[in-house]
N, C-alpha and C positions, 0 to 999 in steps of 0.2 A: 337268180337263186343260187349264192353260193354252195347252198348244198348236196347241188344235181351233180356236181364234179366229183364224184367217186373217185373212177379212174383217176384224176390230176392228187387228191389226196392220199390216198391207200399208198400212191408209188413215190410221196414225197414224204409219208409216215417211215415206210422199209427205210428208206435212203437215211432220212434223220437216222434212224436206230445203228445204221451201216457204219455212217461215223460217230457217232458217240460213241457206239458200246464195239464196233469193229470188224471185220470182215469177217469173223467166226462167231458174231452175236448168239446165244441160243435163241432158240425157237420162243421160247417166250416174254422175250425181251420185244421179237414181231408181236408177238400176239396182244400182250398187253398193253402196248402203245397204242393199237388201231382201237382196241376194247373200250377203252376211257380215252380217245379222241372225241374234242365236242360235234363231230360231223357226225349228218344223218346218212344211214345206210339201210343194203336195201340185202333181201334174198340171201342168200350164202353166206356174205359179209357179216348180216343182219344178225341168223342165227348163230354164225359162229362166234361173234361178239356178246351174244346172250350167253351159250355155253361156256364163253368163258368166265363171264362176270357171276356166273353161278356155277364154277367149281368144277367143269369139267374144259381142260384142256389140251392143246393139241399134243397129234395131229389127230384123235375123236371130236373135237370140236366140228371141223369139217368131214367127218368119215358121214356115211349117206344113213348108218341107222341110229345117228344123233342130228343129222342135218339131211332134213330131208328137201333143200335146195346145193345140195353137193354136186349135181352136173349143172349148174349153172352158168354164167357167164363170169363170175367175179372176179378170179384171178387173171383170166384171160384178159380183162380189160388195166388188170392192174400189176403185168407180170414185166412191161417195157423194159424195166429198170435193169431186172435181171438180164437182158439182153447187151442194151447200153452199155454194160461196165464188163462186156464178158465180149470185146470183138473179136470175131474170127473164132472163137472158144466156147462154142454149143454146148458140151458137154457139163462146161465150168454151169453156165446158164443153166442145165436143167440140174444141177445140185441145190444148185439157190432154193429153183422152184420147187425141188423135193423137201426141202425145209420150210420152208412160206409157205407154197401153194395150198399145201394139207394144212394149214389152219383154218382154210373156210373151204376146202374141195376137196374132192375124189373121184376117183373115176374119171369120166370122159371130162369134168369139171377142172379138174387137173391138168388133163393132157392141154386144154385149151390154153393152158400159161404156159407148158413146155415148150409147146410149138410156135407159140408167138414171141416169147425170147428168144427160140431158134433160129426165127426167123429176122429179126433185129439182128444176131451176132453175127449172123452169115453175110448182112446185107454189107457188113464193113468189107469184106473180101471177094465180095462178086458183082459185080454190073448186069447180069443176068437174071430178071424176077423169076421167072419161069422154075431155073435150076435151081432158086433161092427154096420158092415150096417146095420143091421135091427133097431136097436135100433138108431139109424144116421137117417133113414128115416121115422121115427115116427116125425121129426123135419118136415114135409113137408108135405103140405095139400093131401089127397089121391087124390081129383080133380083133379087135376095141374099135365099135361103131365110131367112133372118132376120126380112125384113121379112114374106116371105110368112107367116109360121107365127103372127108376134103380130096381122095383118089377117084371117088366119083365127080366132082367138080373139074378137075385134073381132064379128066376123060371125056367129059360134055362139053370143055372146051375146045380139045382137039378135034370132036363131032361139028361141033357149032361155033366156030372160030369168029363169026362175025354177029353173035344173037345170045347177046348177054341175057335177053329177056329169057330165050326158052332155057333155056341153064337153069335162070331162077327158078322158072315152070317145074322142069324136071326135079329140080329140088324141093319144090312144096309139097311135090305127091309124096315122093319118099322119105323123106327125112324132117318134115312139119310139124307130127306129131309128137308133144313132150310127154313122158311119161311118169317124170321124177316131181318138178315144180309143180304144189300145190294150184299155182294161181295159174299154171299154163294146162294140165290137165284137161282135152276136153273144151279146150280155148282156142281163139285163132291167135293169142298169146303167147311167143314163145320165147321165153329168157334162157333157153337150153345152149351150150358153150357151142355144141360142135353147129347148128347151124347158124349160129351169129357167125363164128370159124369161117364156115362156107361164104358166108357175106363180103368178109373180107377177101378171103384168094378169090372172088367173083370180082370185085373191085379192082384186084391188084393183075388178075390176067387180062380181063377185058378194058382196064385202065393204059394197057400198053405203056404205059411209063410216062404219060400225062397227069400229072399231080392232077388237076380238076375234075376230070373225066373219073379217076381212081376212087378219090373222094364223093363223086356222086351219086357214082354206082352203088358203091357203099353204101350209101346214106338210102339210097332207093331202093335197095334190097329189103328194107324193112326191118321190123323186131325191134335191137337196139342201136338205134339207126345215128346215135352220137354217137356211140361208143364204136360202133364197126369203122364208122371212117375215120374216124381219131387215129385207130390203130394202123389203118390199111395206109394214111397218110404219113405214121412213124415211119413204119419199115421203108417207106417208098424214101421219106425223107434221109433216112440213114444210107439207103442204096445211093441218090443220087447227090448229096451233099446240104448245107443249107444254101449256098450259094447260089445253087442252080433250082431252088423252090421259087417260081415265081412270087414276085412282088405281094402280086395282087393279095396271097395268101397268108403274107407277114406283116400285114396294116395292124399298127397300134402296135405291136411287139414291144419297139424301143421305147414306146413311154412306159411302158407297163414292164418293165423288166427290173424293177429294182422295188416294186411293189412285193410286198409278202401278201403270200395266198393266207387267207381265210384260216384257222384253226391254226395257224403255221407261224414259223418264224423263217422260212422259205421263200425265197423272192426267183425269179427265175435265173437272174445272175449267181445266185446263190448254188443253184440245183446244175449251172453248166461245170459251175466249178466242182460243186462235188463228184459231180457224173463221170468228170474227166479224169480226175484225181482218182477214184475207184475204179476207174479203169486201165489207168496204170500200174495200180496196186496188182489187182488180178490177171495183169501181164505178166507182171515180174514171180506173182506169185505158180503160174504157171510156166513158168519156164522162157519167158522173155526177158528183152533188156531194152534203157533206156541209150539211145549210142547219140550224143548232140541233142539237132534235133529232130532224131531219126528214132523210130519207135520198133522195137525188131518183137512181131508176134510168133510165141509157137503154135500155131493153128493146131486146130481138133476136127474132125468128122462128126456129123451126129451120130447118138447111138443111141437104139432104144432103152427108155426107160421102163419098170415093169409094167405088167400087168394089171389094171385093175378093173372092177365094173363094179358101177353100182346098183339098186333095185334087181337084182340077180333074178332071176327066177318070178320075178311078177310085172303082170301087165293092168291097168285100169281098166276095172270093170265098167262103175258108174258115179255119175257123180250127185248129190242129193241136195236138194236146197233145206235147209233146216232154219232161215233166219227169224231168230227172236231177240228182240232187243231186252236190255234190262234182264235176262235170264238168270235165273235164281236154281231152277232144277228141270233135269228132262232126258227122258229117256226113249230109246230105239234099239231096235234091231238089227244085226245086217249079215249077211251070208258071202264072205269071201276070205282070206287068208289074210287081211292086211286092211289098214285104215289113216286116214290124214283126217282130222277136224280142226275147220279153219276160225276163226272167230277172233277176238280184240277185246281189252280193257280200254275202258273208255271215261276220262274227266270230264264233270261237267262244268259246266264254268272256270274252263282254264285250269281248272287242278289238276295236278298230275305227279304228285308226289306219292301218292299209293301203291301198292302192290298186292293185287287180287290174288288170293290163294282158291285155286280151281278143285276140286275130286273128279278124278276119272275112274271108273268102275269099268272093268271089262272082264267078262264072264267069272264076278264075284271077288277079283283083283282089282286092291284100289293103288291109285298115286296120286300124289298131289300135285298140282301144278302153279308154277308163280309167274304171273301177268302182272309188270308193270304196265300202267297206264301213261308211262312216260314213254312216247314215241322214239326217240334215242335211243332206250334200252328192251323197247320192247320184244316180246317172244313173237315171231311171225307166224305161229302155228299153234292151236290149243294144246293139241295130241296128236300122238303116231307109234303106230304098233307096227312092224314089218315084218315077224316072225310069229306070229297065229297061225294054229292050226286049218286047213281050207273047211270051211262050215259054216254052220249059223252061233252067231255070236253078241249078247246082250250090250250095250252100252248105259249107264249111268253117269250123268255130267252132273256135277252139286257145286254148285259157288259157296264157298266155305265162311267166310267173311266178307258177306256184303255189308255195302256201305253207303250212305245216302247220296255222297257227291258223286259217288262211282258207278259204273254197271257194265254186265261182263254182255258183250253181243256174241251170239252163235251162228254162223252164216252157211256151213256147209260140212258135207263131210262127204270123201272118196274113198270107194274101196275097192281093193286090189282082187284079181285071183291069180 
């Protein structure tokens, strides 16, 4: 299913933009290229691709009270690139991701791409995974549950040096529960940045610097368990070279390297050349030279980037099943400061060139809402209010324009206090 490669697309859209439009592309030269790419996307990606094809663009496309999957994993899984073409030069890496990453993230959503391009730049300069994280998480405000959660990992390793397992353990209790993702809410679900984050520096300290063992752990940590060892497998790969990547784990490459990916005009030979070339560019552009063929970097330190948090001030009260298929009109009640309602425009027989116009009513306040029924483009979320008064508060849902081939399902709805 070429359309579960998120990650491999999202970092081969930036890069396309990188060189056509240039190492100072604006921001929504990224944004628009990933928006009307024909690849399926999911959560942060998803919404922010919606926000933009409707008029609101970044970096509010990804801020968390127009995406209410803004601490998710998206950028983190799709931030490598910025890493790649920034060796030895963290700080170049986290400008990038301050420009990209806030078109589908914020908050700890964000931090999760900082620190994994941090982690990428440094690996060019140090043989050390260990120093590689810590030095990686100096990118990250010490506030910000983000940083807490990867210094807790840090810390249960040097407790539990040889028991990857209780590590995990220790991580499920404290740091399991998503707050922000609709679909994790309340779930043993969890698409949340910082502990997929965790996943990987779980893989990469207890990997000891065995690519397979790295990779497994990863992968058995759970959540999003392609995408954690994908990642935890870059950085290690960038730390110890391609040469020294056992075989076993480079079967097929060479036929497959002059293949264009899917949605693309990107073949992997294509994407070493550019990777390499942009990262020359941002040598010289930072203050290096090319001498033969000797490559002179002026290295950087990490440094934190700001501060941010999203869902500020509320925590999930409860969550309600409300599912109606075909729903036309229906109303509830609920008493908390905040609300998520989840639900889907839905073709019947293959159509899906429609666009459901939704009303939401909340205490006598209407808006309208537009649900394509094309999965591509669709809105992941009915409605979301995050700044209500704490109380009891009416809802109104009215499908505006029903339609025979069409119908709107309403599945649930979560409220904050």
């Amino acid at each position: 299913n070429a359309g579960l490669y998120d990650d491999i697309y999202m970092d081969l859209t930036f890069v396309d933009i990188l060189e056509r439009v240039g190492l100072d592309a604006p921001v929504d030269s990224f944004a628009n290229a990933f928006a009307n790419a024909g690849y399926t996307l999911w959560h942060a990606n998803q919404s922010a691709r919606y926000n933009i094809l409707n008029g609101i663009k970044a970096p509010q496309s990804g801020d968390w009270h127009y995406n209410p999957h803004a601490d998710d994993i998206d950028f983190q899984i799709e931030s490598d690139f910025a890493g790649l073409m920034n060796p030895g030069m963290p700080q170049s890496a986290s400008a990038i991701c301050d420009k990209v990453g806030h078109i589908m993230n914020y908050g700890d959503g964000w931090y999760g791409g900082v620190f994994v391009s941090n982690m990428y730049s440094l690996a060019f300069i140090s043989d050390n995974i260990n120093h590689i994280i810590e030095d990686a998480l100096k990118a990250i405000p010490q506030q910000s549950d983000f940083y807490k959660c990867i210094a807790d990992v840090i810390q249960w390793h040097k407790k539990y040096p040889d028991d990857w397992h209780q590590t995990w353990f220790e991580l499920q209790k404290k740091w399991s529960s998503d707050i922000g993702c609709p679909d994790g809410v309340f779930n043993a679900f969890d698409i949340d940045a910082k502990i997929n984050a965790a996943y990987v520096v779980l893989g990469l300290l207890y990997g000891n610097g065995d690519f397979g063992k790295t990779i497994e752990i990863a992968a058995r940590a759970g959540q999003d368990a392609d995408c954690n060892p994908s990642t935890a497998g870059g950085v290690l790969g960038a730390l110890i070279g391609y040469n020294k990547i056992p075989s076993y784990w480079k079967e097929g490459l060479a036929q497959a390297e002059d293949i264009n990916f899917k949605y693309t005009t990107i073949s992997l030979s294509k994407v070493y050349e550019l990777s390499y070339k942009h990262a020359l560019q941002m040598i010289k552009q930072n203050g290096g030279n090319e001498e033969g063929n000797n490559v002179n970097i002026k290295t950087q330190t990490p440094a934190a980037v700001r501060f941010e948090k999203c869902f500020e001030g509320l925590k999930p009260l409860h969550k309600f099943s409300l599912w109606k298929e075909n729903a036309t009109s229906l109303d509830f009640d609920f008493s908390g400061k905040a609300i998520v309602i989840k639900g889907e425009a839905v073709a019947k027989e293959n159509k899906n060139n429609a666009v459901l116009k939704v009303g939401i009513t909340v205490d006598g306040q209407s808006k309208t809402i537009s649900m394509p029924a094309d999965y591509r483009i669709r809105n992941n979320d009915i409605f979301w209010k995050y700044d209500l008064s704490q109380g009891k508060h009416t809802v109104n849902i009215k499908l505006l324009n029903p339609a025979q081939d069409y119908q709107l399902n309403v599945s649930e709805y979560i409220v904050y206090e």
